[in-house]
N, C-alpha and C positions, 0 to 999 in steps of 0.2 A: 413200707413207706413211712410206717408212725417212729419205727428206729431211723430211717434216714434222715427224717428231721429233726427227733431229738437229739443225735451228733450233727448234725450240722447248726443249731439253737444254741442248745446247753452247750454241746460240747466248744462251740466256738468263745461263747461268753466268758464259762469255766480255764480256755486256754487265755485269755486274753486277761483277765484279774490275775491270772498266778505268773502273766510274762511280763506284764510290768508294774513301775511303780510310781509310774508318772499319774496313777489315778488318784492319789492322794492328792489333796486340795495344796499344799505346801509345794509339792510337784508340778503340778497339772497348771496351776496358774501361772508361773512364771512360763512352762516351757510352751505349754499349749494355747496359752492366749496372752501373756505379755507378748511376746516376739512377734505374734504375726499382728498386735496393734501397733508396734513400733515399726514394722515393716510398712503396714498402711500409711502411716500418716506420716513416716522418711519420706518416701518416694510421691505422695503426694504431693507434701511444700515443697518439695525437690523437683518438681514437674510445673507446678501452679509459679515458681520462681522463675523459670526458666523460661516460662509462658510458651513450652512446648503441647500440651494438651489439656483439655479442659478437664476440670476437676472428675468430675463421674468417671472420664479415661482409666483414670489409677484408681479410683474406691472402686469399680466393679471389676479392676482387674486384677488388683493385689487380693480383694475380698475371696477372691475364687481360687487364687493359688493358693491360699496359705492354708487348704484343702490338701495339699500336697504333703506339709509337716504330720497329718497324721496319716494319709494313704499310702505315701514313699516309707517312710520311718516306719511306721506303725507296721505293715504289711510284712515289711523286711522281716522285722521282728520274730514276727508270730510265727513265721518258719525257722529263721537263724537262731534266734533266743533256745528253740526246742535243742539244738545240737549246742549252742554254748553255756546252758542249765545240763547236760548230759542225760534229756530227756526224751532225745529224739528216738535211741533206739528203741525202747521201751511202745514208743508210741508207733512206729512204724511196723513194731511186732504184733500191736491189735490185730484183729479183723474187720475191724469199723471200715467202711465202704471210704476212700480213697477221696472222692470227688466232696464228699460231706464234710471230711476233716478239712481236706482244703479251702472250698468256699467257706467253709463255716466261719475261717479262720477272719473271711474279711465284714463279717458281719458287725459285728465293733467297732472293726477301721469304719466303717461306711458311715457307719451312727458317726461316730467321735468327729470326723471331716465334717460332716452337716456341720458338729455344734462348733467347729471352730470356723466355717465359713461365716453361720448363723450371726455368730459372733461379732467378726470383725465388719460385715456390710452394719448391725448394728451399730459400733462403732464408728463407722462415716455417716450414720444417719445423727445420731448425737453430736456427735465433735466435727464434725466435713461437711454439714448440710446437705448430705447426699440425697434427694426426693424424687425417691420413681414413685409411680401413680399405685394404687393402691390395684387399682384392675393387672400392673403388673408382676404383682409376688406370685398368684401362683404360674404363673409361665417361667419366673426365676426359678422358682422352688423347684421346677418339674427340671430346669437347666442346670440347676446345681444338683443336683441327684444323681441324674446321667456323667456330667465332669467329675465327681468324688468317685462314682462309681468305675468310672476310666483309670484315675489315678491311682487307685487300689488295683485295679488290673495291672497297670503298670510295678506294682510294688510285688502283687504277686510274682512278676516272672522274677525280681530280683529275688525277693525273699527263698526262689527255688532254687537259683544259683548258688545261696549260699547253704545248698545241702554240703558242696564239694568246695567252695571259695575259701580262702584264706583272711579274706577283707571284703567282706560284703558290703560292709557302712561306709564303706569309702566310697562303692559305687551307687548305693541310697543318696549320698550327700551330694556328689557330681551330678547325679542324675537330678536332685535339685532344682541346684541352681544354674543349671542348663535349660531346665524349661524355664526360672525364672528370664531368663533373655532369651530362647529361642520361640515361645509362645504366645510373644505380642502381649507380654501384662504390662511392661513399662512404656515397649518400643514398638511400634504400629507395623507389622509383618511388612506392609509394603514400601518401610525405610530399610529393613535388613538385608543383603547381601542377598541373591536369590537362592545360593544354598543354602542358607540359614533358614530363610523361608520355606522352602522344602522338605526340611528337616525338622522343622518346627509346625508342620501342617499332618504329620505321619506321628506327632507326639501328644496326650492326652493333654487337657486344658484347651488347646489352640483355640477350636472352634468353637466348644464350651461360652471361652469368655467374647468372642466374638457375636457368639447369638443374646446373652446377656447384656451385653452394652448395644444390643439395637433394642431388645426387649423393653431396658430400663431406660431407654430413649422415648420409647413411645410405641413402637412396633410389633405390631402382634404374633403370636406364634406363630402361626400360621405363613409369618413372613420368613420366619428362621427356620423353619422345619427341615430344612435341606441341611442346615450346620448342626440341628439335633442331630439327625438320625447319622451323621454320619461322625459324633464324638461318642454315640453310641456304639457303632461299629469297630471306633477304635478302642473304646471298653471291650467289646466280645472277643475281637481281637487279640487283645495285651491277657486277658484271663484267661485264655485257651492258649495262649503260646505259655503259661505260666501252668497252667495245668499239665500240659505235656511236658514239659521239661521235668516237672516235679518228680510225675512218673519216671522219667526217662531217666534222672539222675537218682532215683531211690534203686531202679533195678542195679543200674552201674554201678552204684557204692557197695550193695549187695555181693555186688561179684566181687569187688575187690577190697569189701571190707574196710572202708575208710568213713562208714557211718559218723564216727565219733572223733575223730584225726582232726589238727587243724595242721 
């Protein structure tokens, strides 16, 4: 047990400083928290002009996706990066327990999502006068843990496909800005098309931001616990279909030897 933690801890941390380089302050500020403050406060004057929804609508809903840039991106990463660094074989020739390397992997996404969600509801509290009740951060906090948590699952099944994909980041970036309009962060689910909404109810975020914005309404957990438990669901979900794939696509490259091919 004290090995299956230390690779899924160290080892996940150790993977995550040597895949990218966006941790550097030069990096990391423009891409990690310029874009999703500029994304915030677009789509807010862009909503508050329109006098389509009221302001808290977009600061609690942009605030929550932009959980996405490090969970989609970041996730992708930690498994694609290992096979476009030409370090995947290497690493899948360990005997480190399988499930450790993987989750390990979203240990860092999970963190880095908090601090750039953390972030930009900051920024609608400075610059948006955005003011939930102080009795409601921690019912957010415990909401945005489970939503970051989801979108990391979701990043995990991509990050899997790109053991054999050709273009993974294309489908990191589609997969985007498809929950950006499919999960009700700008557009209220029940104006979208009813497959959109369907579509968009079966995608991490959805319910996340819907329990968030009654929470920071006023509304106590206990009100939303139905749209918790079940954006937790679609965390367990999206992590387990990315878990199995993982495997499923490591035994198959094995047979056919395309570990390292793009």
């Amino acid at each position: 047990m004290t090995r299956w933690l230390r690779v899924f801890f160290v080892g996940g941390v150790i993977a995550y400083r040597g895949l990218f380089n966006w941790i550097r302050p030069a990096m990391y500020i423009p891409t990690m928290l310029g874009s999703p403050l500029f994304q915030l406060i677009f789509f807010t004057k862009l909503g508050q002009y329109a006098h389509a929804q009221s302001r808290d609508f977009y600061v609690v809903g942009n605030s929550v996706q932009v959980c996405a840039m490090s969970s989609l991106y970041g996730m992708t990463m930690s498994v694609a990066n290992e096979r476009w660094f030409g370090t995947l074989g290497p690493l899948l020739a360990s005997p480190a327990n399988r499930a450790a390397v993987f989750l390990g992997r979203g240990l860092p996404v999970l963190a880095n999502g908090l601090l750039v969600s953390a972030f930009t509801f900051g920024a609608g509290v400075l610059l948006l006068g955005f003011r939930p009740g102080l009795g409601a951060l921690p019912a957010l906090a415990l909401i945005l843990v489970i939503t970051v948590a989801s979108c990391t699952g979701l990043g995990m099944l991509l990050g899997s496909i790109g053991l054999r994909a050709k273009d993974v980041f294309f489908a990191s970036n589609l997969a985007y800005f498809l929950m950006l309009l499919f999960c009700g962060v700008n557009i209220p689910l029940d104006v979208l098309p009813s497959w959109m909404s369907l579509v968009g109810r079966c995608l991490p975020l959805t319910h996340g931001i819907a329990a968030a914005r009654d929470v920071a309404a006023g509304a106590p957990l206990s009100q939303v616990a139905g749209l918790v438990w079940t954006e937790a669901g679609v965390a367990a979900a999206y992590a387990l279909a990315g878990f199995v794939s993982f495997r499923w696509l490591e035994h198959a490259s094995r047979r056919s030897a395309v570990l390292d091919t793009y």
